[in-house]
N, C-alpha and C positions, 0 to 999 in steps of 0.2 A: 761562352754560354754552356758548352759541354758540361765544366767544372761545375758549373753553379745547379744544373740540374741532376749529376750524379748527386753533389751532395744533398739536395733537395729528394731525392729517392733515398737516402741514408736517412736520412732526418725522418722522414713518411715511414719505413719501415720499423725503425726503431720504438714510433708514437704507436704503429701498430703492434709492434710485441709488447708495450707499457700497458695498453690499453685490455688485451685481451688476458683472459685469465687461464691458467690450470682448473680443470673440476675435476672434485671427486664422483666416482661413480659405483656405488659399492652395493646399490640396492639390490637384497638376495644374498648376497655374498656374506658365509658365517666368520669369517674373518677377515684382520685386515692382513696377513703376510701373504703375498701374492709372489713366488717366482717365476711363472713363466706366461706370456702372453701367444696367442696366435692370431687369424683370420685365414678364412678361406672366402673373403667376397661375402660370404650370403650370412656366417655369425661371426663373431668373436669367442677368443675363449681365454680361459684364465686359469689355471695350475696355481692351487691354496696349498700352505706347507701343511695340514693335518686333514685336507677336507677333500683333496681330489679336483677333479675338472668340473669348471663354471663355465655354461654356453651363454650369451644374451646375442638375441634377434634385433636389437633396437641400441645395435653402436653402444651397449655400455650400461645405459637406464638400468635395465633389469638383468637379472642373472637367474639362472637356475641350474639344480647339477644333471648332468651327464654321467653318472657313475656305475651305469648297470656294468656288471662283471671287472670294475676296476678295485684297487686297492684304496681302502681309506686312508690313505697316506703322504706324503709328500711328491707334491707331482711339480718336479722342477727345470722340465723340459717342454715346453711343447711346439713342435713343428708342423707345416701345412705343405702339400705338395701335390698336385692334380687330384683334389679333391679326397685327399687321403691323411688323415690326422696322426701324428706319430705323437704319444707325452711318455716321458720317462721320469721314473723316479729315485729317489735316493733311497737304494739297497731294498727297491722292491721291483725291480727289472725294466719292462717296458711294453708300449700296448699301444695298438693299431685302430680307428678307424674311418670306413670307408662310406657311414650315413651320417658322420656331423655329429658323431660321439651318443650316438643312441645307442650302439652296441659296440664291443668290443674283441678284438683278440689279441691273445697273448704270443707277444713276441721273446723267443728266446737269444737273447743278445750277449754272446757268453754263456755265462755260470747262471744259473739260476739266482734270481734274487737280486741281480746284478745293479750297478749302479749308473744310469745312462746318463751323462748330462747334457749332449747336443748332437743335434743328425745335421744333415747335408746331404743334397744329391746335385751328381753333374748329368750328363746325357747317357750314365753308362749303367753308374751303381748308386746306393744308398750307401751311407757310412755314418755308423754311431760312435761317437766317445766317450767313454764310461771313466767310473773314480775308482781309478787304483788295477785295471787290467787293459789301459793299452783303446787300441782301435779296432773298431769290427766293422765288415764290407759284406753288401749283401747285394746279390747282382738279378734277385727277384723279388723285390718291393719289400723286404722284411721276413719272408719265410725261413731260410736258413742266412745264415752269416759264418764269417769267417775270421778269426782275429788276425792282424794285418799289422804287428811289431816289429817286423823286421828293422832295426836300428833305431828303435825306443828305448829308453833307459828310467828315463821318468813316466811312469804309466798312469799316473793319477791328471784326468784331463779334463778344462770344460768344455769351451767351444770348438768347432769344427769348421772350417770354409773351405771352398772350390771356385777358383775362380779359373776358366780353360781349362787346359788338363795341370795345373796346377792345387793340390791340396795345401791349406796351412791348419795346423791344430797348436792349439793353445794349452801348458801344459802347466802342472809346478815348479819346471826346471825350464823354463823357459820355451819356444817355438821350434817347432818341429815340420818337414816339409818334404813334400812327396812330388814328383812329376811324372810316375808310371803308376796313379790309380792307388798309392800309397803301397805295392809291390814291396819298396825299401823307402828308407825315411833318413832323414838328414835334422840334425841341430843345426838349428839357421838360426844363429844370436850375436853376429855380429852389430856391435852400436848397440845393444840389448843387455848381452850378460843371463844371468839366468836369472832371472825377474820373474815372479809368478806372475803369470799373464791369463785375462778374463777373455776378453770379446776380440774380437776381429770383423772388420767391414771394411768396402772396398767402395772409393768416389775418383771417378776419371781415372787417370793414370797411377793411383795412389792406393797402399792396403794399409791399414790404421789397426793399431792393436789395444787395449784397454791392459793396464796392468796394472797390480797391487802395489799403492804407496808411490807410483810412479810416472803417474800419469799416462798419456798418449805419445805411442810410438807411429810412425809415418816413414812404408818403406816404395820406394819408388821400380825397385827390381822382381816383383812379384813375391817380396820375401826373404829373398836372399841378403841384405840386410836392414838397419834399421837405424831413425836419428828423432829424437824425442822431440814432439812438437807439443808442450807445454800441459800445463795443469799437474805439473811434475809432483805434486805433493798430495795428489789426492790418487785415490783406489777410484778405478772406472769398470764398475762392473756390466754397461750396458753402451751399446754404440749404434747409434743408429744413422743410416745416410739417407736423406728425403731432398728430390729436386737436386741443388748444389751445395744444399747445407749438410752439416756433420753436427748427430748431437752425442753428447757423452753423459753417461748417467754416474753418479757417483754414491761411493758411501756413505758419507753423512753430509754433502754440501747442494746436493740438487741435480739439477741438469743445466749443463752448460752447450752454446749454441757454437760453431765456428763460420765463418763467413767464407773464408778463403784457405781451405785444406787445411787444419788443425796449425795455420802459422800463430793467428788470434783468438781469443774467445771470450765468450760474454755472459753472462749468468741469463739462464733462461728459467726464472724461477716463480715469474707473476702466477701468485694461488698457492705460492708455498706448499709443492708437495713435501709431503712429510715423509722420513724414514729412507733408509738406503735407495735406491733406485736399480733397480738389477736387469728390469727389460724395457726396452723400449719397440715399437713398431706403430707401423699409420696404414691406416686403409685407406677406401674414396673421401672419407668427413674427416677426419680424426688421426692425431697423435696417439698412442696410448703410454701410461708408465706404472711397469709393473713398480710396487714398492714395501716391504717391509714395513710395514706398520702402520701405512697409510692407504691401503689395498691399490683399488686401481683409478690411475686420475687419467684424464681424456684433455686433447689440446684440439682448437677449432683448426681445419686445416687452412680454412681461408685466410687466416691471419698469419699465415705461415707461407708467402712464395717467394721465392727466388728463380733470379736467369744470372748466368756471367756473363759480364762484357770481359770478351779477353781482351782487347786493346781500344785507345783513344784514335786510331788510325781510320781516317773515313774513307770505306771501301769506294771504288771507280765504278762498281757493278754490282746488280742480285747477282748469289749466290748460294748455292743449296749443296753443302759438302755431303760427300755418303758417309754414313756413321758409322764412330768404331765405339768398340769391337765391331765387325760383323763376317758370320753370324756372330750373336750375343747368347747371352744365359745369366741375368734375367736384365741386366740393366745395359743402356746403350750412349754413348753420345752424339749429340746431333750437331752442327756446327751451319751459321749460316749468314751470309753480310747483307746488309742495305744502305743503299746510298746516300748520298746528299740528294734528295729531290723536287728541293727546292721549300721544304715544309721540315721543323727540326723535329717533328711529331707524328709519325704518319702508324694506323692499324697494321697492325702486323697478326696476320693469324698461321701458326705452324699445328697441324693435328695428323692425326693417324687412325691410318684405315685397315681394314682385314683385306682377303680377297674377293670379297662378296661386295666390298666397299662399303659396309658399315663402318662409321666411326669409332672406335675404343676409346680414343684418348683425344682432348685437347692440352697440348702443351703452351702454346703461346694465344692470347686473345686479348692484344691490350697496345695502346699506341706507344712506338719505337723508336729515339731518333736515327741516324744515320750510324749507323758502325757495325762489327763484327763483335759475333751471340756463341753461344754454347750452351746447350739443353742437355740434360741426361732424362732418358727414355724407363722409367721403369715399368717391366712387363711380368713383376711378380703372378700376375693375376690373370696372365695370360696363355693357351696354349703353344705347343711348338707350330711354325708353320710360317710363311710368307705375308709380310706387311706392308704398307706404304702408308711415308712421311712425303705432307704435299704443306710446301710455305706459299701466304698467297698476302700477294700485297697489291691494292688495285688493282691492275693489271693485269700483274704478275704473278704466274704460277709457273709451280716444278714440281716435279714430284718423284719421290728415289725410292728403289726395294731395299729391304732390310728383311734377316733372315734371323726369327727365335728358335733356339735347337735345347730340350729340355734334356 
């Protein structure tokens, strides 16, 4: 009966990705090349290759510009981080702010004029990647920086990631990799080569790379190396990880979905976004995909869940694992079993609370049969500070601390 209802959840999921569509959402917006997407909870924003930053209040509908003191130019970065907006652009430097893009400052990132194309921050520093000089760390939210090559060779870079005290950048000569705050740097390309490499994101135990012409790489050591989990023939300029799914955005074929860590994948194209795909990100409703010629298309989130079952093994007892990482920054795992208890169907609710015991999050709300689960906790939108995940099934409740450290 197990077999017959996993594939019966297969079947449901898949009528539901047939079923729901891509929209575009471009209203306000003076063109359709969109590089770079963000959200900080309360707007969205969008980075036009001629026109600057586009904020809309209403998930997407409408848009309007945020441009006072920025450059009409190509804005092909933009990041969010405790309510602080970072967008960069190609060879007109980069620029900070801290009211949702009503005003602006100018950040000196390098050389004047400079060319930013991705930030990151762990619990320590800010770090930007620019095109053609290298990495810059700045250890006061953007005010001064410091260029951070020590054992770079290739200095032309897009993305930038931090996962623990682990850095990976993404470069023309392939991955590059720091574990003292980027201090010294290492080529990490083994099972790689020097592949120009785009995106980088990280699901459970796993860091995924997007690279030109070469599809997704999958390294299980934090980086250190690397073994190609398919779509080998396409450019992955955009990765994104939501729930337990992995999506990949590519250059001329769409976005593609994986199920089970980049071994499969499926065309996630219902609505036919049009034109390269270069960013992808989802808030509380929504998917978004920046794209090239198509501006910016939006995906329902509801039609989008996943949980893993790690195995068919029917647990003897509840069970509520403490999550790892923890602490975390920003995403977590949750792990947790239920029994045979006589019902192959039973409500399973797993959610999370602050310290105050407000609710933030519901992760699981939906009936369960009997086996062992894994959840990933994403707390993008959350501050640093102590949490609790409480599972409750009739009866039964547990509930574990979990620590976010920004």
């Amino acid at each position: 009966m197990r077999i017959i209802y996993t594939v019966i959840l297969l079947v449901l999921l898949v009528i539901s990705f047939n079923n729901a569509q891509w929209q575009q959402v471009n209203t306000g917006l003076p063109g359709l090349s969109v590089y770079g997407l963000a959200t900080d909870g309360q707007y969205t924003y969008a980075g036009l290759s001629t026109s600057s930053v586009y904020r809309s209040s209403d998930k997407g509908d409408n848009w309007m510009p945020v441009n006072n003191g920025l450059p009409i130019a190509n804005a092909w970065e933009l990041f969010s981080k405790n309510d602080t907006l970072f967008v960069g652009y190609f060879y007109s430097g980069a620029f900070r702010s801290t009211d949702h893009g009503n005003t602006w400052d100018t950040l000196m990132v390098g050389i004047a004029n400079s060319a930013v194309r991705g930030f990151i921050s762990n619990n320590k520093y800010l770090f930007a990647s620019t095109w053609g000089n290298g990495i810059y760390r700045s250890s006061d939210g953007g005010n001064n920086w410091t260029q951070i090559n020590n054992g770079i060779i290739y200095q032309t870079f897009w993305d930038i990631f931090a996962i623990e005290d682990t850095l990976i950048a993404a470069s023309n000569g392939g991955v590059y990799r720091s574990t003292n705050n980027g201090d010294s740097w290492v080529a990490s390309n083994t099972g790689l080569g020097l592949a120009v490499t785009y995106r980088i994101a990280s699901l459970g135990n796993f860091i995924f790379l997007g690279t030109a012409s070469s599809g997704v790489y999958r390294s299980s050591d934090y980086g250190k190396s690397w073994s190609s989990v398919g779509l080998s023939n396409q450019t992955i300029y955009a990765l994104l990880t939501y729930d337990t799914l992995l999506f990949a955005g590519t250059a001329n074929s769409g976005v593609f979905v994986s199920f089970d860590y980049g071994n499969n994948w499926q065309a996630f194209n219902q609505g036919n976004p049009v034109g390269s795909i270069v960013e992808l990100i989802y808030d509380n409703a929504y998917i978004y995909a920046a794209t090239l010629g198509g501006g910016v298309y939006r995906y329902n989130r509801n039609n989008v869940t996943s949980i893993n079952e790690i195995n068919s093994e029917v647990p003897s007892s509840f069970e509520l694992s403490q999550n790892y990482p923890n602490p975390f920054n920003p995403s977590t795992n949750i792990k947790f079993s239920i029994p045979n208890v006589g019902s192959e169907l039973a409500q399973t609710v797993l959610k999370v609370y602050d310290v105050l015991g407000n609710e933030v999050a519901t992760l699981v709300d939906e009936f369960k049969e009997a086996g062992n689960y894994e959840k990933t906790f994403d707390a993008s939108n959350l501050s640093s500070g102590v949490y609790f995940y409480k599972l409750m099934f009739g009866n039964f409740i547990e509930v574990k601390k979990m620590i976010l450290i920004r």
